[in-house]
C-alpha positions in Angstrom: 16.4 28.1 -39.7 19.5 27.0 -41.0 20.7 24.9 -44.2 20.7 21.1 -42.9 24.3 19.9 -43.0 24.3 16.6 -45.9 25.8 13.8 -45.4 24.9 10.0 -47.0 23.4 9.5 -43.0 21.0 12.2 -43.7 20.7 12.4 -48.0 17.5 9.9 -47.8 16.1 11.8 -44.8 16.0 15.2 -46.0 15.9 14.6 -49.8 14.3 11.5 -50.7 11.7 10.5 -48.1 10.9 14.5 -47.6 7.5 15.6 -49.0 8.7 19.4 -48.9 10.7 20.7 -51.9 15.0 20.4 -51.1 17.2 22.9 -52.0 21.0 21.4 -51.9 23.6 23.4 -52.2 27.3 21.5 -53.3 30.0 23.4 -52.3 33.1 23.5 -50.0 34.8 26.0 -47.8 38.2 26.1 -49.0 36.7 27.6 -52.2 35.9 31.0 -52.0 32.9 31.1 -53.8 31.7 28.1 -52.0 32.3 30.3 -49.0 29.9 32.8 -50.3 27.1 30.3 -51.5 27.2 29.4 -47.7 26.0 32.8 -46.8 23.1 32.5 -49.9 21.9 29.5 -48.7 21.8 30.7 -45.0 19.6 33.6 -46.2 17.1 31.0 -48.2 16.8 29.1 -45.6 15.5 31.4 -43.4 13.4 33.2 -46.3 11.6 30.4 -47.5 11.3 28.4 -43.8 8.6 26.3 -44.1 8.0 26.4 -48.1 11.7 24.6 -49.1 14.4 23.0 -46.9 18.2 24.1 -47.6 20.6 21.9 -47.3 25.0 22.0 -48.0 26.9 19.3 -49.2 30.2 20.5 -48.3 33.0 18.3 -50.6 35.4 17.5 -48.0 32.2 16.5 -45.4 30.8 14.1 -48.6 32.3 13.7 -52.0 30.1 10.5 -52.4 27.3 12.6 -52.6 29.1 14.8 -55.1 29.3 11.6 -57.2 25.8 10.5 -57.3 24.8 14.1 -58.9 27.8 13.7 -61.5 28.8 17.7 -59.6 31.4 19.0 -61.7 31.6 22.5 -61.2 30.9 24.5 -57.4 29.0 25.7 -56.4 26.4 23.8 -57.9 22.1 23.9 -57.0 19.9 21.5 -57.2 16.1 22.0 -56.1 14.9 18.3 -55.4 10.9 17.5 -55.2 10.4 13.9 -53.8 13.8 12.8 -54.3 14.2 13.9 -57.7 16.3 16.5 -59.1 13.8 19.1 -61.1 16.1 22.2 -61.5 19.8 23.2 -61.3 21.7 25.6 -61.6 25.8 26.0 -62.1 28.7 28.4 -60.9 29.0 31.3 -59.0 25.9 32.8 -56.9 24.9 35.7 -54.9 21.8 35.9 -52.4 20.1 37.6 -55.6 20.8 34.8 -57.4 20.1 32.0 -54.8 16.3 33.9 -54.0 15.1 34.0 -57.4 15.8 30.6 -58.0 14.0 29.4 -55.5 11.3 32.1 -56.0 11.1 30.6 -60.0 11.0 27.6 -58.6 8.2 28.5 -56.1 5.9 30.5 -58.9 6.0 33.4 -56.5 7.6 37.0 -57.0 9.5 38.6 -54.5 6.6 40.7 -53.2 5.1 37.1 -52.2 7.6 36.4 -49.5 8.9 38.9 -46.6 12.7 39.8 -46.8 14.4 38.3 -43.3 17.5 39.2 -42.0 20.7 36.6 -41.0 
């Protein structure tokens, strides 16, 4: 699977009215980390299928949604469960990074969950 594309159509869809844990990720292309977090969240989301959705908030797609999570820095994480924000996490990110937080976030180790390829 990939990362759900975020807009304020979609925001209460996927984050608040979803039961399963949300993993946003605020970023935007013309910034070349942003670029990078992309490829992260396209390996979580694939990953952890089924136990988080991923989901980008690209800047230049929806600022508003930059706004209503006070996002100052990007890329910037935010793991939502039932429409509330519960962990976040600031700045640059590799795939490393991206897996074990959501792995943290999960309680599991990464011999709990298969490596997948993208």
């Amino acid at each position: 699977m990939n990362p759900f594309t975020i807009g304020t159509l979609n925001y209460d869809f996927v984050v608040k009215q979803n039961k399963i844990p949300t993993l946003l990720g605020f970023t935007s292309w013309w910034e070349q980390v942003g670029r990078g977090t992309h490829y992260a969240l396209r390996y979580a989301a694939k990953r952890f299928d089924g136990r988080i959705w991923v989901g980008v908030v690209d800047y230049d797609y929806c600022a508003e949604v930059f706004h209503w999570h006070d996002i100052t820095e990007i890329p910037t994480l935010i793991m939502f469960e039932n429409g509330v924000p519960v962990k976040r996490f600031e700045g640059f990110k590799s795939s490393n990074d991206v897996d074990d937080f959501v792995l943290d976030y999960l309680g599991l180790t990464d011999d709990d969950v298969p490596e997948v390829s993208i």
